[in-house]
C-alpha positions as CSV (number, residue, x, y, z in Angstrom):
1,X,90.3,104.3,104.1
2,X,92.9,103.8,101.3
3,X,93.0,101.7,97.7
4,X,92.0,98.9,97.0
5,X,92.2,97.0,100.6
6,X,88.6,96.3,102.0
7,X,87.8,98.6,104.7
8,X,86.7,95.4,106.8
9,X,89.9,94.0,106.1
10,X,91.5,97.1,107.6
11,X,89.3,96.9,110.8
12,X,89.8,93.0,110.8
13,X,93.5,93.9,111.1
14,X,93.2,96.4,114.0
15,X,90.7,94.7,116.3
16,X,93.9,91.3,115.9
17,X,96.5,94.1,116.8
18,X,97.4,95.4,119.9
19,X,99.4,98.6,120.0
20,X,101.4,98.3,123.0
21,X,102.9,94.9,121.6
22,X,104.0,96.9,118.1
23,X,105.6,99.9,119.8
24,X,106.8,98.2,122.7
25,X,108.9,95.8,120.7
26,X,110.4,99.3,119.8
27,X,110.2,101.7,122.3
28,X,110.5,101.2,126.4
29,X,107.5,101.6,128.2
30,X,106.1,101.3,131.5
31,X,102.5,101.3,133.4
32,X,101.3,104.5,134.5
33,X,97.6,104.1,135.6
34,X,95.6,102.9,132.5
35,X,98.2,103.5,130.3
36,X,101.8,103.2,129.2
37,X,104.6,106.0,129.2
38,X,108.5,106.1,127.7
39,X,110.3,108.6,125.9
40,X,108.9,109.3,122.3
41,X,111.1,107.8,119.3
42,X,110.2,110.9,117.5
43,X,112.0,113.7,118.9
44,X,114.8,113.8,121.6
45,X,113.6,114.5,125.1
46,X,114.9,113.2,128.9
47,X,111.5,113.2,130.8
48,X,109.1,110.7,129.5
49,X,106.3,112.2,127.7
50,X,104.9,109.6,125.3
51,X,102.0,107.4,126.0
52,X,100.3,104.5,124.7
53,X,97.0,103.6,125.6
54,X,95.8,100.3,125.4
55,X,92.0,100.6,125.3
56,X,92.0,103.2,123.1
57,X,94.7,101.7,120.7
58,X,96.6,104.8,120.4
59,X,99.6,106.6,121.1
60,X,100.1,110.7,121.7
61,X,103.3,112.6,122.3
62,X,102.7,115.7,124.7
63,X,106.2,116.9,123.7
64,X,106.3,117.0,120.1
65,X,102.2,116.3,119.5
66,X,103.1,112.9,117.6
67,X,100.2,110.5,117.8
68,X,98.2,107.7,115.9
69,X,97.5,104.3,115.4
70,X,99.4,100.9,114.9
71,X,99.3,102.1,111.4
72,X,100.6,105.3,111.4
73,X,103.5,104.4,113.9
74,X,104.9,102.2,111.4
75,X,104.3,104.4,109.1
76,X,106.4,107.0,111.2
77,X,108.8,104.8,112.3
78,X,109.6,102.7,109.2
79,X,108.7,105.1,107.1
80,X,106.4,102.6,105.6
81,X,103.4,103.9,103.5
82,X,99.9,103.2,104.4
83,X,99.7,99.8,102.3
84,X,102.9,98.3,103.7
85,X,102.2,99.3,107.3
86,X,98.9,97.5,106.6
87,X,100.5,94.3,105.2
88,X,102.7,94.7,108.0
89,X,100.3,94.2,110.4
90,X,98.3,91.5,108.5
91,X,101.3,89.3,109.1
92,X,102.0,89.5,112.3
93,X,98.3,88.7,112.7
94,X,98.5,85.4,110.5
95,X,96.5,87.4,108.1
96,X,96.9,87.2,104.3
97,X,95.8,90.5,102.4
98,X,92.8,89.3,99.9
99,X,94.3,88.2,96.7
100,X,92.4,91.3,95.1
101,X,93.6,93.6,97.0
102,X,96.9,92.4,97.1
103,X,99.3,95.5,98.2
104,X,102.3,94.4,96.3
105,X,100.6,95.7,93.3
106,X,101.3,98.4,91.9
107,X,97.3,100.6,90.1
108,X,97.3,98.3,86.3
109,X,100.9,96.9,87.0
110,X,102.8,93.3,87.4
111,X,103.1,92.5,91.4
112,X,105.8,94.2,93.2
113,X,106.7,90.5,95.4
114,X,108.9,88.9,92.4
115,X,110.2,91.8,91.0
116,X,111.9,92.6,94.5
117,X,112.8,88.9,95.2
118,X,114.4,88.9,91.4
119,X,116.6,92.2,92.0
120,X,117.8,90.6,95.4
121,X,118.9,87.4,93.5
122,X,120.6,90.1,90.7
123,X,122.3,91.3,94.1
124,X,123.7,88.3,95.1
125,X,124.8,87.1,92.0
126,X,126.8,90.4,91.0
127,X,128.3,89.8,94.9
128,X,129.2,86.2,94.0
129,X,131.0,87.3,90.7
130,X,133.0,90.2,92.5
131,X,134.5,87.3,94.8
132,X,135.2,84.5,92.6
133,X,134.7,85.9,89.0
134,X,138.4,85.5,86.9
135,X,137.8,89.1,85.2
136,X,136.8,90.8,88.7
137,X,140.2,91.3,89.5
138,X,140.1,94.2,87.5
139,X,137.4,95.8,89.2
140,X,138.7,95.1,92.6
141,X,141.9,96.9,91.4
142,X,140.1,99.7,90.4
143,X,137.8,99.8,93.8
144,X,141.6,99.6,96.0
145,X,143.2,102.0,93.6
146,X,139.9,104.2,94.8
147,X,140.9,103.7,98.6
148,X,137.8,101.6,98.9
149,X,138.2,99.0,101.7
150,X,137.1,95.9,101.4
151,X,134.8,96.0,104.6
152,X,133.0,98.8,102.8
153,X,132.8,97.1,99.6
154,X,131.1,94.4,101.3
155,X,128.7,96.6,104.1
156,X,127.0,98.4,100.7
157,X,127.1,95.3,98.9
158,X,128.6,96.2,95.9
159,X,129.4,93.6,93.2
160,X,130.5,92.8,89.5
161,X,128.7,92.3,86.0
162,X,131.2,90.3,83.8
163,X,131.5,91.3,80.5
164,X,129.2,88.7,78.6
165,X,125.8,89.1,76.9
166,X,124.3,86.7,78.8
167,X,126.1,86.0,82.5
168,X,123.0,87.0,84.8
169,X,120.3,85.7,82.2
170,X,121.8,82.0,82.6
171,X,121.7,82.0,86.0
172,X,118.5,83.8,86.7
173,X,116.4,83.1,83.9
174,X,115.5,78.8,84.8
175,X,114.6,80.4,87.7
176,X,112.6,83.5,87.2
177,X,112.0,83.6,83.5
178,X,113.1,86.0,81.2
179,X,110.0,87.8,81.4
180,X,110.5,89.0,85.1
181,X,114.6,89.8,84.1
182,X,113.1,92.1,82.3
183,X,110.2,93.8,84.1
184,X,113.1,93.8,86.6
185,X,115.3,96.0,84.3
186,X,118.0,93.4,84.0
187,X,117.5,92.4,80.3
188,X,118.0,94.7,77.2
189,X,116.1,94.4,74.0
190,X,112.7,94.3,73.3
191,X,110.4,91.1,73.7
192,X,111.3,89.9,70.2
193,X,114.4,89.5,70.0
194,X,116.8,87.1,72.6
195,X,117.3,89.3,76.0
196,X,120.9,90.4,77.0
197,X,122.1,91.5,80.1
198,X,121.7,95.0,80.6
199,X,124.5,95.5,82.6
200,X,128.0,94.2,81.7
201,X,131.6,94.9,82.6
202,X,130.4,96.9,85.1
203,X,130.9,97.4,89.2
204,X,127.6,96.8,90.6
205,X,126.2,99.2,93.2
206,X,123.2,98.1,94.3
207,X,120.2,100.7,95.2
208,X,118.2,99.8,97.9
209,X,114.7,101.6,99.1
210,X,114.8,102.9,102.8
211,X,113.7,99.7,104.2
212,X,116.9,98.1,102.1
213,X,115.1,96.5,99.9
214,X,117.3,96.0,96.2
215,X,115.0,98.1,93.9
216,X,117.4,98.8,91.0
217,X,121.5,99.1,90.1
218,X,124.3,101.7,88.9
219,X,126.8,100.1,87.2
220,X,129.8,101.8,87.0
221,X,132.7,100.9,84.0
222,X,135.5,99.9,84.7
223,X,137.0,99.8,81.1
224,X,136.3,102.0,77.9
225,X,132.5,101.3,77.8
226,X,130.2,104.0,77.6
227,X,128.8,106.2,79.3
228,X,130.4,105.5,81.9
229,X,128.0,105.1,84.9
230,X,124.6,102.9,83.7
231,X,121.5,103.1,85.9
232,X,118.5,100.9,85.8
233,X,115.6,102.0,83.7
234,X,112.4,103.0,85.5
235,X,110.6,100.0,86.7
236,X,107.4,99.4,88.7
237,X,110.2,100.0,92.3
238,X,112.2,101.7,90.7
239,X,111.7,106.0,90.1
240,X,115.6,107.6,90.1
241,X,113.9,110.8,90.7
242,X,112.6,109.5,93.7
243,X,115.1,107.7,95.3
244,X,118.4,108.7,97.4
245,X,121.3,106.1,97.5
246,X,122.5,105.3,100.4
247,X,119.4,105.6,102.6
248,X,119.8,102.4,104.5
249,X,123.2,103.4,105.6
250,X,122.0,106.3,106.9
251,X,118.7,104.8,108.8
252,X,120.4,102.3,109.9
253,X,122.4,104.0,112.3
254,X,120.2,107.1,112.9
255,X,116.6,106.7,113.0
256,X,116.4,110.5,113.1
257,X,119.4,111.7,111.5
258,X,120.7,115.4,112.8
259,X,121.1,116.2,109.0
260,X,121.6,115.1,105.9
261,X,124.5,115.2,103.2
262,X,123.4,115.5,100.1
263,X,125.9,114.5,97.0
264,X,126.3,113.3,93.7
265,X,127.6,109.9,93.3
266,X,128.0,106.4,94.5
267,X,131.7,106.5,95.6
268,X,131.3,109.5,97.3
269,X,128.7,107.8,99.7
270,X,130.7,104.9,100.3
271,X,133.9,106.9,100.7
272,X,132.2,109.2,103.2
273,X,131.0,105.9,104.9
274,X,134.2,104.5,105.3
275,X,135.2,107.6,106.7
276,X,132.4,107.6,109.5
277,X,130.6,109.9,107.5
278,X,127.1,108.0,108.1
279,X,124.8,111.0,106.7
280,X,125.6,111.0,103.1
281,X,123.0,110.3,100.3
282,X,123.1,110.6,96.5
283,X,120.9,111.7,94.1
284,X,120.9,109.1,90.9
285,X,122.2,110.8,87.9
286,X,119.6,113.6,87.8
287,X,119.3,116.8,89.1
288,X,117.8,117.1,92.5
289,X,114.0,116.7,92.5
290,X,111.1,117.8,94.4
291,X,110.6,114.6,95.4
292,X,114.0,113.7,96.7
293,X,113.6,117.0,98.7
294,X,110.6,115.4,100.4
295,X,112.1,111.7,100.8
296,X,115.0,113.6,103.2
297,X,113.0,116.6,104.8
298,X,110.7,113.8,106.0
299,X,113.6,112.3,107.7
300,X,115.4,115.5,109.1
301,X,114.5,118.9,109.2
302,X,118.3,119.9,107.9
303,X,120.1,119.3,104.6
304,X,123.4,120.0,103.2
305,X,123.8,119.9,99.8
306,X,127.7,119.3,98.1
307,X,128.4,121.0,95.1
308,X,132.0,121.2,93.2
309,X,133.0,124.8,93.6
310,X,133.5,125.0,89.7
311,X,130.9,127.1,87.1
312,X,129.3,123.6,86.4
313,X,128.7,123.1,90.6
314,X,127.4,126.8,90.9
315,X,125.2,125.6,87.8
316,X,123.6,123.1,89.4
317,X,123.2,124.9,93.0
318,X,121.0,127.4,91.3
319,X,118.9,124.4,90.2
320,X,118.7,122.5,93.2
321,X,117.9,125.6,95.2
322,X,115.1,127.0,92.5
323,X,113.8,123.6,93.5
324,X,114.2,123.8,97.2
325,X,112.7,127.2,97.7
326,X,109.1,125.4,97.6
327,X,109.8,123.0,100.4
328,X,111.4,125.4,102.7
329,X,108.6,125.9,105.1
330,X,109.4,126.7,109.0
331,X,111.4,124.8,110.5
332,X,113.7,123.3,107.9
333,X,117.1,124.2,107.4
334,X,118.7,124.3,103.8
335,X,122.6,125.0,103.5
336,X,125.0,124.6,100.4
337,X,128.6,123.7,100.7
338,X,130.8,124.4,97.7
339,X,133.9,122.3,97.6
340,X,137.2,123.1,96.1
341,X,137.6,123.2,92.6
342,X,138.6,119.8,91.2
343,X,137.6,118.3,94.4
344,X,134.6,115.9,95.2
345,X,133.5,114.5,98.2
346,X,135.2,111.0,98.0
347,X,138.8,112.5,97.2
348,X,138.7,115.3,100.0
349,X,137.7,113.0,102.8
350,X,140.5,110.7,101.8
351,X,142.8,113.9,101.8
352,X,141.4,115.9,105.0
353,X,139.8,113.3,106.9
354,X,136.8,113.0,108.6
355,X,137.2,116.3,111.5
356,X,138.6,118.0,108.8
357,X,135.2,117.4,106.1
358,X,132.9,117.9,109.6
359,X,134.2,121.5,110.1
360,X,133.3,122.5,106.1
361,X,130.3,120.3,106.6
362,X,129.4,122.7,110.0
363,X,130.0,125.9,107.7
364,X,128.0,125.3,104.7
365,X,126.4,129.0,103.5
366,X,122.7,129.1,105.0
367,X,120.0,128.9,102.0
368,X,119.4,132.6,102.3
369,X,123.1,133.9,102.6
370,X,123.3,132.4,99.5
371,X,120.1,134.1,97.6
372,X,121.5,137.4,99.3
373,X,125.0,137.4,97.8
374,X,123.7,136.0,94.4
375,X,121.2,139.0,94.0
376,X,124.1,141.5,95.3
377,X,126.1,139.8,92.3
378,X,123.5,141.1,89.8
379,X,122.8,144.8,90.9
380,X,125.2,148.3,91.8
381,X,123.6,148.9,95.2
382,X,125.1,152.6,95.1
383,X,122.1,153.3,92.6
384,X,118.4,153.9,92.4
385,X,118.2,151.6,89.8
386,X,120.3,149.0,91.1
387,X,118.3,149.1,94.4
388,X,114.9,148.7,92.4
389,X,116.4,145.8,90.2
390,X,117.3,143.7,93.1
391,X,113.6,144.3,94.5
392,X,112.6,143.2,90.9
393,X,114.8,140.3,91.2
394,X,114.2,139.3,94.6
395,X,110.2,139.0,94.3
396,X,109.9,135.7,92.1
397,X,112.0,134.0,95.1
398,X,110.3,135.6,97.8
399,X,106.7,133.7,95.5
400,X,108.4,130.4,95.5
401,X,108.7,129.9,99.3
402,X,105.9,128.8,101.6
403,X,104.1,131.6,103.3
404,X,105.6,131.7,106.6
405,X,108.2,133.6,109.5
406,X,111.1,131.8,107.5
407,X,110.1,134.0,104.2
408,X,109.2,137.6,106.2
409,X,112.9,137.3,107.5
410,X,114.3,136.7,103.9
411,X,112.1,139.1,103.0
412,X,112.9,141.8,105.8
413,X,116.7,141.2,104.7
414,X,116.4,141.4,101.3
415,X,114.9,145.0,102.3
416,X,117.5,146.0,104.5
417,X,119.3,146.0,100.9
418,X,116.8,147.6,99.1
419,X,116.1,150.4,101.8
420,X,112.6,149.7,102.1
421,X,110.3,147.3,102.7
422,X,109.5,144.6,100.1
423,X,106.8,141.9,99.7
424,X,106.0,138.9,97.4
425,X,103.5,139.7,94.8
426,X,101.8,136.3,95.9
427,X,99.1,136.8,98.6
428,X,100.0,135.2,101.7
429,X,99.0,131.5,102.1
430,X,96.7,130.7,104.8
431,X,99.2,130.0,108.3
432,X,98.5,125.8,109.5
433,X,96.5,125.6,112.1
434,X,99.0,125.8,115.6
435,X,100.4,122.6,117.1
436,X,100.9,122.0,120.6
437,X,99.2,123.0,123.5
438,X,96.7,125.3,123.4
439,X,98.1,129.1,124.5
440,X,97.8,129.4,128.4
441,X,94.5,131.2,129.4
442,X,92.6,130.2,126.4
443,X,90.1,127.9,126.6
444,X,89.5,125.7,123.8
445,X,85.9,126.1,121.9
446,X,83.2,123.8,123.3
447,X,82.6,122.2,120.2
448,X,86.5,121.6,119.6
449,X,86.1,120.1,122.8
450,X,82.9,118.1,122.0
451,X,84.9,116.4,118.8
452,X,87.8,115.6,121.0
453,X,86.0,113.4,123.6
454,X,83.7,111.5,120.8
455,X,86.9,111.1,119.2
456,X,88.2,109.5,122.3
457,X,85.3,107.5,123.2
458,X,82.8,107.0,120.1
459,X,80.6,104.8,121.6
460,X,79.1,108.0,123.3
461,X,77.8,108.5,119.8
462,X,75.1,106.3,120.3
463,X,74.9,106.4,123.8
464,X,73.9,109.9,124.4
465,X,70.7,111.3,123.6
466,X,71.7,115.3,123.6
467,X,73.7,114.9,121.2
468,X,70.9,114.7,118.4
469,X,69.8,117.9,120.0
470,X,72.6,119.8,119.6
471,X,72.8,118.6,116.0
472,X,70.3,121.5,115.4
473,X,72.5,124.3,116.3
474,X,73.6,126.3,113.7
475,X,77.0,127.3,114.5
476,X,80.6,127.5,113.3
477,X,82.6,123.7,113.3
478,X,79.1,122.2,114.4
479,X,79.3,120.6,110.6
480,X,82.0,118.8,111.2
481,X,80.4,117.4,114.7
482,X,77.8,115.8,112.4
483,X,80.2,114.2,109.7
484,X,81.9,113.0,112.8
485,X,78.7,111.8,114.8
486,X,77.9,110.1,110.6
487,X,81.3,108.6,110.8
488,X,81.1,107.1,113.7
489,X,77.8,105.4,112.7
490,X,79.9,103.7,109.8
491,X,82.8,101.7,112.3
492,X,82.2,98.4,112.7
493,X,84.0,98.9,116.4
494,X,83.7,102.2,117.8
495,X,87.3,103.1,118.4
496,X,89.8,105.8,118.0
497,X,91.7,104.0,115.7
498,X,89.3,103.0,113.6
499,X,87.7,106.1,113.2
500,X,91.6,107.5,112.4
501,X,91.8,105.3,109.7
502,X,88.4,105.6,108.5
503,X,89.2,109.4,107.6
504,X,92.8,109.1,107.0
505,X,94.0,111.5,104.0
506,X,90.9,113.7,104.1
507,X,90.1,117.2,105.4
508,X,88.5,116.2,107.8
509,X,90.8,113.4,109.2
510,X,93.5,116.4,109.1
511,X,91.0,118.6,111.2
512,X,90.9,115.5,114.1
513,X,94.7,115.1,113.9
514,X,95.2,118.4,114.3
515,X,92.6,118.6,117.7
516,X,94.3,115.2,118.6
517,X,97.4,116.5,118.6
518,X,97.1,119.8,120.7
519,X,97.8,117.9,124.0
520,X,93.9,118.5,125.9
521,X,94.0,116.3,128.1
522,X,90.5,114.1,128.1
523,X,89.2,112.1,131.0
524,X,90.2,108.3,132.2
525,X,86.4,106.8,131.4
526,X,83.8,107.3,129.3
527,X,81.3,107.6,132.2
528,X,83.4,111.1,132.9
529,X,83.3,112.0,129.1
530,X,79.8,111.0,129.2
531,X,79.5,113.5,132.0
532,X,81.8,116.7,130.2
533,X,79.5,116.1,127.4
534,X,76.3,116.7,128.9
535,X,77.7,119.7,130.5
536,X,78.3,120.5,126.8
537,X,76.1,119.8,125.4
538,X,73.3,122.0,127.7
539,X,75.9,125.3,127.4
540,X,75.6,124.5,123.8
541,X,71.8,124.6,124.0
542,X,71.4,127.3,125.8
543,X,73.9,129.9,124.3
544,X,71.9,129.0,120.9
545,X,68.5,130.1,123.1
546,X,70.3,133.4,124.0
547,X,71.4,133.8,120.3
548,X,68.0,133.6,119.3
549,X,66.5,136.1,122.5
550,X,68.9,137.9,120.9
551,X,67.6,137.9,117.5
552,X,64.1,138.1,118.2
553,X,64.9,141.3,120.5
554,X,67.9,143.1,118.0
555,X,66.0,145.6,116.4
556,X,62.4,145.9,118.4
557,X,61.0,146.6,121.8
558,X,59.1,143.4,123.9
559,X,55.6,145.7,123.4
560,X,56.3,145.9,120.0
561,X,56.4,141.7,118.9
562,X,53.2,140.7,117.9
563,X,51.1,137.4,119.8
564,X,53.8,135.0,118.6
565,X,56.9,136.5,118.7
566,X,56.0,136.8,122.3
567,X,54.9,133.7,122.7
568,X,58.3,132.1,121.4
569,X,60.3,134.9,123.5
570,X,58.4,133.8,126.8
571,X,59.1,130.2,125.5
572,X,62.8,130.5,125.4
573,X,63.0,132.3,128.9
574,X,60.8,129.6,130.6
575,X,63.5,127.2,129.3
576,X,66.3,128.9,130.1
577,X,64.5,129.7,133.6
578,X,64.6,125.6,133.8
579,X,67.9,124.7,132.7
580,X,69.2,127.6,135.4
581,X,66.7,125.4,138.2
């Protein structure tokens, strides 16, 4: 289990909840035999395939192969990490997380609690000034001059830093102390000298996490001060590489958006917004990062990302997709859309409207369109040696992406070009092991099989005696039958949820998911697992005494064993002569 929470607080907290209260509050299900269907909230579908089972505390998706515990849904759903999901829980159970293993804590830093609670108060004051401050008027000028509507203003929360050193220190500071102003990133200059308000003269925009939660600020000027947009420095919650403005929106109206719009700043979010645009994000000031990439791919499998069409947008394209390359495994979708020069996002809706912006949005240039025309750009095709240069040039981007069907089809295009065949230099990563259902008319391996009913019912664990004997086989996967026979030893409850979390983030908790999530089904009680598994575990048994008939009779005749090679042959068939009776 993770961190610094107590592994008996983590079982404490499952044995209080009960997962068909936590997902039903979310999803709508209905009785069907022991357990509980509806349709899943991870993937679109009109028949119901989800199910939630009570007694084993777990939910599985037959359509898309989604499953877990009370943990992990949160986790899905809220996109929560493990610690929150966990604290989460705790409180609807009337349970406090132990004060040392507190999860708003960050590994050696201040606790996370104030520091949001402090940034929402920064919120609401900057709010509070942009309604009743005298010198606001200029910034609400500014935001109607814009074309920002009030309504929009107020649904992103935006606000106003007046002008003086110490505005938001006064007000906050009785309150919080100075100290957590500036953990907070709210104060300037160092603990010596008398703090100042970091942040002044400036429209406030607010940047929330995905579960809207204030975790930092761009202030944008509206005078001659410079530069001209300020964001928060890097706090404890607050990473700009990291984070995407505009998250909540998006969430908040999609829990799975279709796609997302990637663009550069605050006013083209909110602009977009107002528009009914509701898929726009924004990357902070930086370039786009890795882990941006990751924030959105986890939410939709598709991006767009919204470059000015002048040299400097083409610039940062080939940045942004040198990045990307990496995280374009199967099944994502990665398009660019250049706009028109001098244009950005926030002045062509307001000039094109919203169909208008849709219809470029719907024909951004495909991710490998793009790396097609801009190796064409670099080469004469009508020559050997332009031919050979493109190969040359196409390799390195071939070695960036994930090893995959996505990157044999770039790489089949690329030598349609070329006029032969071309490869990445890179060896070919190891392929996931398949999702889903098993293939029709293959039988799943008995041991695979084995793992998934223990996993399903634990208690056999201690309940069976075969199962020790089969621990002496020596055969592929039987390893991991023993680590999970040794796990199981270690719950305090034997449960499938408990032994999910008990191996969550390791190979081996991977290896489960993965046979969790292929969609076998397993049987209603644990008397008929009880049953499959003695079944098992006596083919197990006696394909290892053929193995070993096998061995002792590979390279000699029966006359030619000596005394007690026969013996042990004779042995082995008088066994399997029983197990046959």
């Amino acid at each position: 289990m993770s961190g610094r929470i107590p592994d008996d607080f983590i079982d404490a907290v499952l044995a209080r909840t009960d997962i068909a209260d936590v997902i039903g509050a979310r999803v709508p299900l209905r009785r069907s035999g022991r357990e509980l269907i509806g349709r899943c909230p991870f993937h679109e579908e009109k028949t119901p395939s989800f199910t939630v089972s009570p007694q084993k505390q777990f939910y599985h998706c037959f359509g898309c192969g989604a499953h877990g515990t009370a943990i992990g849904f949160l986790m899905a759903i809220d996109r929560l990490d493990f610690r929150e999901a966990i604290t989460e829980l705790a409180q609807r159970a009337g349970m406090a997380v132990p004060a040392q293993a507190n999860t708003a804590h960050t590994p050696g830093g201040p606790p996370l609690a104030p520091l949001y609670e402090v940034l929402a108060a920064a919120s609401a004051f900057y709010q509070k000034q942009l309604r009743h401050h005298p010198a606001a008027a200029g910034a609400v000028d500014y935001l109607k001059r814009r074309g920002l509507a009030g309504a929009t203003a107020a649904r992103f929360h935006l606000g106003f830093a007046p002008d003086e050193w110490d505005a938001l220190k006064r007000a906050l500071a009785p309150r919080y102390g100075e100290a957590l102003l500036r953990q907070a990133g709210l104060l300037g200059g160092d603990e010596q000298r008398r703090g100042y308000d970091r942040f002044r003269g400036r429209i406030m925009f607010p940047i929330e996490d995905r579960r809207g939660r204030v975790i930092g600020f761009g202030g944008r000027s509206i005078g001659a001060g410079e530069p001209k947009y300020l964001n928060s420095p890097e706090t404890p919650v607050f990473h700009k590489g990291r984070e995407l403005y505009g998250l909540p929106n998006v969430l908040q109206r999609a829990r799975n958006p279709d796609a997302l719009l990637v663009v550069e700043g605050y006013m083209d979010v909110l602009m977009l917004a107002q528009h009914g645009i509701d898929t726009a994000v924004a990357v902070l000031g930086t370039a786009l990062t890795t882990e941006q990439l990751r924030t959105a791919f986890r939410l939709t499998p598709r991006l767009v990302l919204c470059f000015d069409g002048d040299a400097a947008g083409r610039r940062a394209a080939e940045r942004a997709v040198d990045t990307a390359l990496p995280e374009l495994t199967d099944g994502r979708e990665l398009r660019l859309l250049f706009l028109p020069q001098g244009e950005d996002p926030d002045s062509l809706v307001q000039r094109i409207g919203r169909e208008a912006f849709q219809e470029l949005v719907g024909a951004a240039t495909p991710v490998s369109q793009y790396l097609l025309h801009q190796l064409e750009q670099q080469v004469d095709l009508g020559s050997a040696e332009g031919r050979a240069r493109l190969s040359a040039l196409a390799r390195p981007l071939l070695d960036k992406l994930p090893a995959g069907l996505y990157r044999d089809l770039l790489a089949e295009d690329i030598g349609r070009l070329v006029g032969r065949p071309i490869t990445p230099t890179t060896a070919p990563r190891p392929a996931p092991a398949a999702r889903g259902k098993p293939r029709p008319g293959r039988r799943p391996s008995l041991l695979r099989r084995a793992i998934l009913l223990l996993a399903h019912y634990p208690q056999l664990a201690t309940e069976l005696d075969v199962l020790q004997t089969v621990q002496s086989i020596e055969r592929p996967g039987m390893d991991l039958l023993r680590r999970l026979l040794d796990a199981i030893a270690q719950l305090r409850q034997p449960r499938l949820d408990h032994l999910i979390e008990l191996w969550r983030d390791s190979e081996d908790g991977a290896t489960l998911s993965r046979i969790l999530a292929s969609g076998e089904l397993v049987p209603d009680t644990a008397d008929e697992a009880a049953q499959e598994l003695r079944q098992i575990a006596a083919r197990l048994v006696a394909q290892a005494r053929r193995a070993q008939l096998r061995a002792l009779l590979r390279d000699v005749s029966p006359s030619q064993l000596d005394p007690s090679q026969k013996a042990e042959v004779l042995a082995l068939l008088n066994q399997r002569r029983r197990s046959l009776t």
